[in-house]
N, CA, C and O atoms as CSV, one atom per row, in Angstrom:
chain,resi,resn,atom,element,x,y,z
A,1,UNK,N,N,0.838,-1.175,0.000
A,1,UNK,CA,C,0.000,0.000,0.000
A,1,UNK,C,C,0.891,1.249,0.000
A,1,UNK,O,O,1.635,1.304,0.979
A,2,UNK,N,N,0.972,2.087,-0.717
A,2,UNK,CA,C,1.448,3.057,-0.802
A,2,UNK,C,C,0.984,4.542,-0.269
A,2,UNK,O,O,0.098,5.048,-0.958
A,3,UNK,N,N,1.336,5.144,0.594
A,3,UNK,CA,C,0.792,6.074,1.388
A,3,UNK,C,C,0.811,7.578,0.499
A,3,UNK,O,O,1.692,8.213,1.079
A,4,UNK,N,N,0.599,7.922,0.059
A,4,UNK,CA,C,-0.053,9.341,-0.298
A,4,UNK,C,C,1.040,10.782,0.109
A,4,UNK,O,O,1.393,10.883,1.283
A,5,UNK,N,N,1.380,11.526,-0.611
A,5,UNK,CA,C,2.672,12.729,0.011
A,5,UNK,C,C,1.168,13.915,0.182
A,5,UNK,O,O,0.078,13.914,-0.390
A,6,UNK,N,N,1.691,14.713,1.102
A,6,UNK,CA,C,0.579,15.958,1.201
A,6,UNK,C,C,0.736,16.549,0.087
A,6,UNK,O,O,-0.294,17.220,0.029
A,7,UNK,N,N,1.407,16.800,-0.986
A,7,UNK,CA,C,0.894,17.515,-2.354
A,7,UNK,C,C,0.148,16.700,-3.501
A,7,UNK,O,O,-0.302,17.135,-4.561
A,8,UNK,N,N,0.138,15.362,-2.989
A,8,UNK,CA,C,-0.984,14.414,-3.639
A,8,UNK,C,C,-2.138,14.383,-3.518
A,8,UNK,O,O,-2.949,14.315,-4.441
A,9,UNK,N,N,-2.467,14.444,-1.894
A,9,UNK,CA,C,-3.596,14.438,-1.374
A,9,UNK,C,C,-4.083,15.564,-1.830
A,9,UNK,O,O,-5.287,15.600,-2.086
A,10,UNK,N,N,-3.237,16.774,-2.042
A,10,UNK,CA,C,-3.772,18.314,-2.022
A,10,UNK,C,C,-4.265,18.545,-3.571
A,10,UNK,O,O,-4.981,19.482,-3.926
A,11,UNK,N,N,-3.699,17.413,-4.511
A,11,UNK,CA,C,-3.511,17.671,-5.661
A,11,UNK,C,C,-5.267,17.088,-5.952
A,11,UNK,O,O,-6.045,17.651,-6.723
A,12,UNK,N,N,-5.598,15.817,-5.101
A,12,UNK,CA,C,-7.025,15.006,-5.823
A,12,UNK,C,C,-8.213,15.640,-5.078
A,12,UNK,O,O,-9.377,15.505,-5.456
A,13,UNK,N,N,-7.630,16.727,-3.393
A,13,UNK,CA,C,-8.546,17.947,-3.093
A,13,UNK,C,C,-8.909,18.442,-3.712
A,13,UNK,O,O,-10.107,18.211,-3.870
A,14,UNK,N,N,-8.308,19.528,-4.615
A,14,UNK,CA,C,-8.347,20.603,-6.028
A,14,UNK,C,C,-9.904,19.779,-6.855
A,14,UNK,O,O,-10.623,20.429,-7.614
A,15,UNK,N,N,-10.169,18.344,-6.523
A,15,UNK,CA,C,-10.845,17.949,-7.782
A,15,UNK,C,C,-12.565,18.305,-7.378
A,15,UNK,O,O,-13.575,18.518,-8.048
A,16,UNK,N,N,-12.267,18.238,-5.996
A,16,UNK,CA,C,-13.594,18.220,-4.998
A,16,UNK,C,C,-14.111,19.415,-5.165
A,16,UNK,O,O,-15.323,19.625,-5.220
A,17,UNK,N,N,-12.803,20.694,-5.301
A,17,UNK,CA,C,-13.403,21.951,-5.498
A,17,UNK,C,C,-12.497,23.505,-5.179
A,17,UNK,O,O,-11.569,23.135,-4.459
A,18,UNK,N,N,-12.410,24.465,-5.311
A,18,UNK,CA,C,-11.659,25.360,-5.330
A,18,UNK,C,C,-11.466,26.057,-3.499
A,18,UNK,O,O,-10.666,26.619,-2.751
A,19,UNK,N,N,-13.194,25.362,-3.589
A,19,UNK,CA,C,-13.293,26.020,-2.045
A,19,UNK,C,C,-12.978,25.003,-1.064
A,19,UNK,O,O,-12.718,25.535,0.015
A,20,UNK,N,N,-12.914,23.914,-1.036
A,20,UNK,CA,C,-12.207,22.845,-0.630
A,20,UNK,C,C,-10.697,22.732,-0.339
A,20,UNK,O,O,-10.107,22.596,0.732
A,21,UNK,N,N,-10.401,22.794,-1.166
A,21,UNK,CA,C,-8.742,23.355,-1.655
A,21,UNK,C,C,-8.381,24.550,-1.008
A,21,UNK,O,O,-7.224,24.633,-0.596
A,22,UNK,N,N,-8.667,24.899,-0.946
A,22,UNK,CA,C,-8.469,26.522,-0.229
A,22,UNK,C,C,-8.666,27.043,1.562
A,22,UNK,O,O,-8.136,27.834,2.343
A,23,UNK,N,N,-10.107,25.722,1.555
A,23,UNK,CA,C,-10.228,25.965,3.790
A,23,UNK,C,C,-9.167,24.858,3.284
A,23,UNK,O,O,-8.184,25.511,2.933
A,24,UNK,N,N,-8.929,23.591,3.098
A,24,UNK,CA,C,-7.875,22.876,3.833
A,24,UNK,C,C,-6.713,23.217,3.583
A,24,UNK,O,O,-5.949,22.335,3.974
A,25,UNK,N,N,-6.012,24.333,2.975
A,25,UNK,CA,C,-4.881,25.045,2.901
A,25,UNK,C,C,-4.775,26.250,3.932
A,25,UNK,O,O,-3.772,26.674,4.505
A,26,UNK,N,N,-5.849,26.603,3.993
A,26,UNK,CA,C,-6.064,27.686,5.272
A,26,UNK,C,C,-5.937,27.108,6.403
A,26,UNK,O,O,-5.160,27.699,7.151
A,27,UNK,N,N,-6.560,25.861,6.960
A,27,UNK,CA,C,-6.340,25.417,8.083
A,27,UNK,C,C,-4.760,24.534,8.176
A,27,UNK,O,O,-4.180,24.444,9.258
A,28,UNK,N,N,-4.422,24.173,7.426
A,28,UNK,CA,C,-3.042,24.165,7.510
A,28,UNK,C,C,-2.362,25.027,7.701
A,28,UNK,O,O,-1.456,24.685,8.460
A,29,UNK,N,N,-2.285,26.314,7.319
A,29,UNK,CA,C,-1.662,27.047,7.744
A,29,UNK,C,C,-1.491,27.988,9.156
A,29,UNK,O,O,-0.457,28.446,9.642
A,30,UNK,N,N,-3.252,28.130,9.744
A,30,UNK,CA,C,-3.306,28.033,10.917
A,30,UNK,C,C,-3.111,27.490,12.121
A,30,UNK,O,O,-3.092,27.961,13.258
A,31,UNK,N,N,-2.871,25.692,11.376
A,31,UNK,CA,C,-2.444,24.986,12.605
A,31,UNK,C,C,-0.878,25.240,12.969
A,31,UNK,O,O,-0.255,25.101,14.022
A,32,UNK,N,N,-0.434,25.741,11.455
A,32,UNK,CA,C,1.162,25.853,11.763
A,32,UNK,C,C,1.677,26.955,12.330
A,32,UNK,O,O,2.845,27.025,12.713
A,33,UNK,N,N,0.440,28.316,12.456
A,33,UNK,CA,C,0.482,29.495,13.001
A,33,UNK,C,C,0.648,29.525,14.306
A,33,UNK,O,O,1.334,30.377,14.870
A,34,UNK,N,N,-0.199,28.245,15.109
A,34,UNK,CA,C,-1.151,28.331,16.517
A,34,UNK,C,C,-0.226,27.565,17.621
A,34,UNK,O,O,0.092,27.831,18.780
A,35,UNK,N,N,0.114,26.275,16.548
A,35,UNK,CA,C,0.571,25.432,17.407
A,35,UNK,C,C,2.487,25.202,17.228
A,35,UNK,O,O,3.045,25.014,16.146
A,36,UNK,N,N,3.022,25.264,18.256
A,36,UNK,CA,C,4.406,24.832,18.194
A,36,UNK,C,C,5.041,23.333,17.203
A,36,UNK,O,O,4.455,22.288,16.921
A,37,UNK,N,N,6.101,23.684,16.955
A,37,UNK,CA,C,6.653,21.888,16.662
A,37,UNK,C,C,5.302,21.098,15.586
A,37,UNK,O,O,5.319,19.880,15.405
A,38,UNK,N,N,4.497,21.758,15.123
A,38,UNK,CA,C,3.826,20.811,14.078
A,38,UNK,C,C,4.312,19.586,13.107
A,38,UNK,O,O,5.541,19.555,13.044
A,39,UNK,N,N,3.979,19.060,12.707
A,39,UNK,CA,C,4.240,18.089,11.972
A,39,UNK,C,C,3.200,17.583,11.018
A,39,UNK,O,O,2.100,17.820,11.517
A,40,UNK,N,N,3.074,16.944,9.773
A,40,UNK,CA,C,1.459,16.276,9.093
A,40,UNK,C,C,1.574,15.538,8.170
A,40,UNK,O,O,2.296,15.743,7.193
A,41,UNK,N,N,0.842,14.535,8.369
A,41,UNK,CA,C,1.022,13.334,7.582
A,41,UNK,C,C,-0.111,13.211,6.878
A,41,UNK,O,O,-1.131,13.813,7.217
A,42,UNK,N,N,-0.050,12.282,5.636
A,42,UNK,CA,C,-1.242,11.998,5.188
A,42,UNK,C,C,-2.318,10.931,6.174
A,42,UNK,O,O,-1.425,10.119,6.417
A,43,UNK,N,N,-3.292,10.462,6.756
A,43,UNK,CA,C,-3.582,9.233,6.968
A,43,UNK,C,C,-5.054,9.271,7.496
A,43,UNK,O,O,-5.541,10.075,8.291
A,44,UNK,N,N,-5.642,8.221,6.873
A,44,UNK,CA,C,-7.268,8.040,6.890
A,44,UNK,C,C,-7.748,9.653,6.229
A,44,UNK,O,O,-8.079,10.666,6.846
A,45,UNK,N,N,-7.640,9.429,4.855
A,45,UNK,CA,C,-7.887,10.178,3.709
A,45,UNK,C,C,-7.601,11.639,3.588
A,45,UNK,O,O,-7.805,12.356,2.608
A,46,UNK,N,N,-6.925,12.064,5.132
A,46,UNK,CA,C,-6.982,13.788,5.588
A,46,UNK,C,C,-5.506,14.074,5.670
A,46,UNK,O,O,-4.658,13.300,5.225
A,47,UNK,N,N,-5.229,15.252,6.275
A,47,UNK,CA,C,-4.411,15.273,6.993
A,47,UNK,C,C,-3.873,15.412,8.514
A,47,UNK,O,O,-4.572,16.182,9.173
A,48,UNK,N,N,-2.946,14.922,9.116
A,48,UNK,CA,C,-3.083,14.318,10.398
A,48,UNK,C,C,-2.284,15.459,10.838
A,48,UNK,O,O,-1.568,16.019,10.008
A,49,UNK,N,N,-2.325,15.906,12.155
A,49,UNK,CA,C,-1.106,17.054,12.853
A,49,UNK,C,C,-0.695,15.929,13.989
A,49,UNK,O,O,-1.285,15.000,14.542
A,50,UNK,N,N,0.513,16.451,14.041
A,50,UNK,CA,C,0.961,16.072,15.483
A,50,UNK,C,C,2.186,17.357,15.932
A,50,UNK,O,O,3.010,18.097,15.396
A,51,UNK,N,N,1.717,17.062,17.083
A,51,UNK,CA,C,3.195,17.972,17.834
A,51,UNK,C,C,2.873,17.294,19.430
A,51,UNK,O,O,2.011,17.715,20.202
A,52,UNK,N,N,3.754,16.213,19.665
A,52,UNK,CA,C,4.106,15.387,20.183
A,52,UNK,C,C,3.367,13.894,20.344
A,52,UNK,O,O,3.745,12.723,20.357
A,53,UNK,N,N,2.144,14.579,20.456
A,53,UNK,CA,C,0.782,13.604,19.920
A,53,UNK,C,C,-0.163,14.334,18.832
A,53,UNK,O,O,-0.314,15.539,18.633
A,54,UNK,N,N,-0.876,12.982,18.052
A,54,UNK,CA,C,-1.377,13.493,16.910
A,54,UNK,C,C,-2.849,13.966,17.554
A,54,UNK,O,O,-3.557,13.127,18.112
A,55,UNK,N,N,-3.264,15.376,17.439
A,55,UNK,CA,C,-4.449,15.667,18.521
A,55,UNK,C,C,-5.545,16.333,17.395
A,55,UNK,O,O,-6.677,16.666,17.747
A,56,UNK,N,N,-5.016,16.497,15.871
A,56,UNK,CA,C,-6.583,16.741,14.866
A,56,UNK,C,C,-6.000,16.784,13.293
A,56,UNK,O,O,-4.853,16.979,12.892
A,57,UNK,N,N,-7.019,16.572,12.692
A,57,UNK,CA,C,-6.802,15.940,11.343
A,57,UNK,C,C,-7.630,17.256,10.678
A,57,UNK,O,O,-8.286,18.066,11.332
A,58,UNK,N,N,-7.415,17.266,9.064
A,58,UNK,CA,C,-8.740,18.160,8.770
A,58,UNK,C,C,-8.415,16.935,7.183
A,58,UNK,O,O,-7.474,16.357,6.639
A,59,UNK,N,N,-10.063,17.128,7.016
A,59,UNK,CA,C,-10.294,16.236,5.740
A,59,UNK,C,C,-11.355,16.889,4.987
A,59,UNK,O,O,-12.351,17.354,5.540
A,60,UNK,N,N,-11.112,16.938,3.476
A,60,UNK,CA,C,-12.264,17.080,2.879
A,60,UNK,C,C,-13.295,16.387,2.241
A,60,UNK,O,O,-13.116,15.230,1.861
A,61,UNK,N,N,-14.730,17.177,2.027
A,61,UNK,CA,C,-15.543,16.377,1.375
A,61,UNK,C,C,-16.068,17.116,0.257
A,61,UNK,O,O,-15.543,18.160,-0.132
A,62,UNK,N,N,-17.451,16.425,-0.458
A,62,UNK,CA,C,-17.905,17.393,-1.499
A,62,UNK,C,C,-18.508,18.523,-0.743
A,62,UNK,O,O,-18.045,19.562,-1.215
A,63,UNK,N,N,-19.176,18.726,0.036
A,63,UNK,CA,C,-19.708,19.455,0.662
A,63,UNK,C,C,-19.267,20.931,1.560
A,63,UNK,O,O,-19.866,21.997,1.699
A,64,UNK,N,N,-17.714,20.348,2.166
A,64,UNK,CA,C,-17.347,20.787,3.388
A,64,UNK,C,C,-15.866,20.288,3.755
A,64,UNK,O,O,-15.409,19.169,3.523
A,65,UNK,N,N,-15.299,21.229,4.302
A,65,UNK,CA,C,-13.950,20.417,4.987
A,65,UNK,C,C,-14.833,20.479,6.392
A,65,UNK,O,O,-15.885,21.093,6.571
A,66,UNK,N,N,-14.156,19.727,7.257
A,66,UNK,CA,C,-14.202,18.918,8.242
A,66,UNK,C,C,-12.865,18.570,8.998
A,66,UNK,O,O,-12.143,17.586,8.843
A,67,UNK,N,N,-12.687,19.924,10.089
A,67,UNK,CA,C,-11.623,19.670,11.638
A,67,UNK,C,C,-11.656,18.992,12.344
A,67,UNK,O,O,-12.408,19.330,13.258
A,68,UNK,N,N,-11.008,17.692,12.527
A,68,UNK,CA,C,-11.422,16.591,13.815
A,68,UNK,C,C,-10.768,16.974,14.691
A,68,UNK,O,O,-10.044,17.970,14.683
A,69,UNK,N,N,-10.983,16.066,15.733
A,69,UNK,CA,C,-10.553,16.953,17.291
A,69,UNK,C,C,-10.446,14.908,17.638
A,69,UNK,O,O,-11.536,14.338,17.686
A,70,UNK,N,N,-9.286,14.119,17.821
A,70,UNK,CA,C,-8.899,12.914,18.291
A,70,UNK,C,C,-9.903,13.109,19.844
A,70,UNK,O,O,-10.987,12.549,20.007
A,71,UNK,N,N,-9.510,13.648,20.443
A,71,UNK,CA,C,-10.208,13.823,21.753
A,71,UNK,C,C,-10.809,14.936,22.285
A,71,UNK,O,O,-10.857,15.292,23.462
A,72,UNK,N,N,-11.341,15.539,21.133
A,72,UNK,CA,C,-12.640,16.564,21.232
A,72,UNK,C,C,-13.789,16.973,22.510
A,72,UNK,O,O,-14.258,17.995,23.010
A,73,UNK,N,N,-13.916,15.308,22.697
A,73,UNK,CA,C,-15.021,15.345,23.848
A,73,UNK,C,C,-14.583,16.135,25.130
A,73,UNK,O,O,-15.379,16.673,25.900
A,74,UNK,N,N,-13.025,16.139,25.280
A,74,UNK,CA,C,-12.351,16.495,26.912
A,74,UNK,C,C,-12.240,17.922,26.502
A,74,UNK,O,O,-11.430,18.358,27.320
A,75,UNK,N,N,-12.604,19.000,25.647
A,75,UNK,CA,C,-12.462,20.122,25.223
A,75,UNK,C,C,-13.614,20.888,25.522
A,75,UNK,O,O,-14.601,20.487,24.904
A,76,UNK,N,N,-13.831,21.914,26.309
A,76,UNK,CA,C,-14.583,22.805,27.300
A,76,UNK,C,C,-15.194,23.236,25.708
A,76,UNK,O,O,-14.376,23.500,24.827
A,77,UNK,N,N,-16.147,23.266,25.523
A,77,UNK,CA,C,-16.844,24.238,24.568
A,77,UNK,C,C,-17.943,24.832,24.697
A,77,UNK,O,O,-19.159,24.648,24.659
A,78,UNK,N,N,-16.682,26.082,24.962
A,78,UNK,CA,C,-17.751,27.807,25.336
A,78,UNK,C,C,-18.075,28.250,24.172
A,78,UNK,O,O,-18.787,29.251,24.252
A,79,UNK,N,N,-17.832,27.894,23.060
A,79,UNK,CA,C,-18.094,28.865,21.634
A,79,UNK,C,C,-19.173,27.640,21.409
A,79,UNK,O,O,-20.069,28.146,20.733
A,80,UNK,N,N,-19.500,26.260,21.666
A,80,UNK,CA,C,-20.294,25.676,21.014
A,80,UNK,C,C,-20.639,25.263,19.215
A,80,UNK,O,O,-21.562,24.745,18.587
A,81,UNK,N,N,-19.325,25.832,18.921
A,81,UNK,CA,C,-19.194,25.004,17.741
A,81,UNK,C,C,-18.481,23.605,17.393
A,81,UNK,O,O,-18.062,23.325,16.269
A,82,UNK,N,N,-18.409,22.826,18.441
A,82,UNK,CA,C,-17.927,21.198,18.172
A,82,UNK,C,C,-19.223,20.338,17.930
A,82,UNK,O,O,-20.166,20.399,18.719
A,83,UNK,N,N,-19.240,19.586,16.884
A,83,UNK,CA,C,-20.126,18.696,16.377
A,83,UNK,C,C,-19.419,17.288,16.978
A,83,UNK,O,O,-18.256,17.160,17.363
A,84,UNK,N,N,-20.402,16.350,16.940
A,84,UNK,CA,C,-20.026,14.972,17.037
A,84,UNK,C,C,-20.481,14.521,18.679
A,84,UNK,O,O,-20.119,15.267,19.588
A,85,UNK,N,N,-21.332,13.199,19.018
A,85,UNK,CA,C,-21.479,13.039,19.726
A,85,UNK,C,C,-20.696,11.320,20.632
A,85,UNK,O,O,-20.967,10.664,21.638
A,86,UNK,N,N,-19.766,11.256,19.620
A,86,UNK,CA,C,-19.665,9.897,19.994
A,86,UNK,C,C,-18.338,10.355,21.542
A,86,UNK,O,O,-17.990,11.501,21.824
A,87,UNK,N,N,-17.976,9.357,22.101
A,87,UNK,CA,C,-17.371,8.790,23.380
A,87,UNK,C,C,-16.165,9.736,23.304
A,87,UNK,O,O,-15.853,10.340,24.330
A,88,UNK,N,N,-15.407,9.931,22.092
A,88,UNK,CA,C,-13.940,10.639,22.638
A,88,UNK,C,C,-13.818,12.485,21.040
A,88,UNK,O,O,-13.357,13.570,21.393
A,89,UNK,N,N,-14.308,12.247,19.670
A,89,UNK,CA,C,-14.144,12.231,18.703
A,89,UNK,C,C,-15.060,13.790,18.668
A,89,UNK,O,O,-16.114,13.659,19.290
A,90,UNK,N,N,-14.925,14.831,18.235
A,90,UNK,CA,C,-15.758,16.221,17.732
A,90,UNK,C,C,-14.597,16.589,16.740
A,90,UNK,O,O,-13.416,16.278,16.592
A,91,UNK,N,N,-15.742,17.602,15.989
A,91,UNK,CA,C,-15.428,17.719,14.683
A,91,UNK,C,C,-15.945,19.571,14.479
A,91,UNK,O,O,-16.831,20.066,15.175
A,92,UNK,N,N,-15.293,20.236,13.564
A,92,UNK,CA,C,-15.856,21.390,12.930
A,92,UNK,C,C,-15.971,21.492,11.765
A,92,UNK,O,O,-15.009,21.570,11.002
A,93,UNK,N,N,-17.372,21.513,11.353
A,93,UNK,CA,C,-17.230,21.554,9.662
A,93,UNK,C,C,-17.433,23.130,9.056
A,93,UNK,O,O,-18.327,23.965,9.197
A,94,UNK,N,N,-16.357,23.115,8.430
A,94,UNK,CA,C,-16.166,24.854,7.914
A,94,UNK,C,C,-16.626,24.354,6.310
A,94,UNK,O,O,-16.082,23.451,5.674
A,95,UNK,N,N,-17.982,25.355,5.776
A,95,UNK,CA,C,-18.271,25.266,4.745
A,95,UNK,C,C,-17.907,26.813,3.745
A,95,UNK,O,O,-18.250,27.089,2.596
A,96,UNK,N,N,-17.104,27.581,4.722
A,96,UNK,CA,C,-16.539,29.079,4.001
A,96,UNK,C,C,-15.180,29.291,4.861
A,96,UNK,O,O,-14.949,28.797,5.964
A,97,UNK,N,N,-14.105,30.371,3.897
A,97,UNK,CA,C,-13.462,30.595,4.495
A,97,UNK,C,C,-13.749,31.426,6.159
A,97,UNK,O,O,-12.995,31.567,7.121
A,98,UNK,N,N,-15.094,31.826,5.936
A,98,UNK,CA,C,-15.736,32.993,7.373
A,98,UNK,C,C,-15.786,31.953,8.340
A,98,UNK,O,O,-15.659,32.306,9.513
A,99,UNK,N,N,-15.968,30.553,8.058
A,99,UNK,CA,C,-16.402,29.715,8.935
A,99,UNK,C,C,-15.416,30.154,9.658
A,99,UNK,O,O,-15.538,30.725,10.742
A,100,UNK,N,N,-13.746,29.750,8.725
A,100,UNK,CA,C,-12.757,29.427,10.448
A,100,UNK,C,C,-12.676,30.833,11.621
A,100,UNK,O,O,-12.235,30.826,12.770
A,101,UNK,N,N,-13.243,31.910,10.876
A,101,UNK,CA,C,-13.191,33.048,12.069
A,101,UNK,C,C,-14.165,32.834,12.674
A,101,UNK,O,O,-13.981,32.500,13.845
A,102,UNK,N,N,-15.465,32.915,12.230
A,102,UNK,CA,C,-16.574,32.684,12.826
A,102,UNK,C,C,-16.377,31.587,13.742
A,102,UNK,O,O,-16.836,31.797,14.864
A,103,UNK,N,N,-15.852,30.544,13.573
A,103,UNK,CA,C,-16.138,29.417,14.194
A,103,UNK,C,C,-14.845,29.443,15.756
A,103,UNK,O,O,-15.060,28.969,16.871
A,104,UNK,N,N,-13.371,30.273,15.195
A,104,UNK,CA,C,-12.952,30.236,16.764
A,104,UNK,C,C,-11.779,29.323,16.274
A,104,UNK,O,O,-10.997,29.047,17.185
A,105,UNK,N,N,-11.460,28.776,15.025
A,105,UNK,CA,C,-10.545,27.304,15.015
A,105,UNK,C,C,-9.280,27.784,15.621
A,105,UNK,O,O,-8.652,26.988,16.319
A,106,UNK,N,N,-8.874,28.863,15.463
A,106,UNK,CA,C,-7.811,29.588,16.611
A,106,UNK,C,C,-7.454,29.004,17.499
A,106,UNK,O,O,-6.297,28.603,17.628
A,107,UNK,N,N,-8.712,28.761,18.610
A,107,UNK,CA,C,-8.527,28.770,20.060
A,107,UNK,C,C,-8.874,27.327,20.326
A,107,UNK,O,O,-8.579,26.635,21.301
A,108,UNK,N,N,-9.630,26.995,19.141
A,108,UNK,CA,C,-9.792,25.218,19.474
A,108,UNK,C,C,-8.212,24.267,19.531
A,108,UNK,O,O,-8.005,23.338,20.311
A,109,UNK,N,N,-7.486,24.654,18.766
A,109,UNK,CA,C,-6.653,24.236,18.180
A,109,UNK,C,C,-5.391,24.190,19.448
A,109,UNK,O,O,-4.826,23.128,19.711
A,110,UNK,N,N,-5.266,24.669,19.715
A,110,UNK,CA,C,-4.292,24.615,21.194
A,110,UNK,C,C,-5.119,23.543,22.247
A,110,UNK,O,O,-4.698,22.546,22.835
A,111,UNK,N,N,-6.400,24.142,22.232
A,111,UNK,CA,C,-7.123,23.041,23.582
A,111,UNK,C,C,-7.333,21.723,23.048
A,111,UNK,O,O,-7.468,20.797,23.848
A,112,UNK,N,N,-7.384,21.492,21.744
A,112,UNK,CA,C,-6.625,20.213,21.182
A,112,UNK,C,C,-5.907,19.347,21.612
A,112,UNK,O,O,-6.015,18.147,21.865
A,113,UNK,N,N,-5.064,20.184,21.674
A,113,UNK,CA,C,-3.502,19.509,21.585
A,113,UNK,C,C,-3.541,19.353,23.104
A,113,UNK,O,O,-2.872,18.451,23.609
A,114,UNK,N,N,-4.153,20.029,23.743
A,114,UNK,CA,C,-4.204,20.194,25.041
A,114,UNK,C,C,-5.051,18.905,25.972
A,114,UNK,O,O,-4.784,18.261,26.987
A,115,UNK,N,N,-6.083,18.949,25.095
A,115,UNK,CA,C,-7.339,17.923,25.248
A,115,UNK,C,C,-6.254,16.420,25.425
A,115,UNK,O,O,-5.974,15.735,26.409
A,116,UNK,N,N,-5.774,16.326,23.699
A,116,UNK,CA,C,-5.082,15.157,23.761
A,116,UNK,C,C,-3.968,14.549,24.815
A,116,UNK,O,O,-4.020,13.349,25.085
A,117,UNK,N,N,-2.915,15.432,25.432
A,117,UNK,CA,C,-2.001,15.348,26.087
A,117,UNK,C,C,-2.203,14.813,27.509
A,117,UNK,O,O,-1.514,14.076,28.215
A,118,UNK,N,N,-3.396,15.437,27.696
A,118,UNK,CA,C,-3.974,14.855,29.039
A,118,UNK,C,C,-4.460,13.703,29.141
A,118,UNK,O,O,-4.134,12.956,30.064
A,119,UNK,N,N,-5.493,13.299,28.025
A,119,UNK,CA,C,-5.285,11.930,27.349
A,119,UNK,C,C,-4.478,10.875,26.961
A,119,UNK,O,O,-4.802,9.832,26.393
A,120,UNK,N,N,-3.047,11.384,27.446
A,120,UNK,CA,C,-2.327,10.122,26.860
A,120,UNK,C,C,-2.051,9.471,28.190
A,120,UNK,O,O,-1.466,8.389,28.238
């Protein structure tokens, strides 16, 4: 099985859509803004961050990109934009670039990493 380079993945994004292509280039670049020591891999169709543990992915769809949060659930949410109800797993789906202001991915994004660490 051959694993995928992030300008591959970014390359069969582009096909989904311009605006697709564009939040998951934005949120890449914010995660690399926010968070220290980043790192990102391709894996389970998105892309993965880590900085020491891997604590959120962002993936696209036809519809929407989509911010996962590995351990979302342990993340205080005062802004109330985390989706997802299962046991550990929340998500933000940004359907405009306004989403990621509107939505706060700023401040999620540290309590992330934060969420996860405590978790390990």
């Amino acid at each position: 099985m051959t694993t995928k380079t992030i300008q591959e993945l970014l390359d069969d994004i582009r096909f989904l859509g311009d605006e697709q292509y564009t939040l998951v280039e934005s949120v890449r670049k914010l995660v690399k803004e926010t968070v220290p020591s980043v790192s990102e891999e391709v894996k389970y169709g998105g892309i993965l961050f880590t900085s020491e543990v891997p604590f959120c992915g962002v993936f696209a769809y036809k519809q929407h990109v989509s911010v996962e949060f590995a351990n979302g659930a342990r993340i205080s949410d005062s802004f109330g934009h985390l989706e997802g109800s299962g046991k550990g797993r929340r998500h933000i789906k940004l359907h405009s670039a306004k989403d990621i202001k509107d939505k706060n991915l700023d401040l999620y994004l540290p309590l992330a990493l934060e969420a996860t660490k405590r978790g390990s």
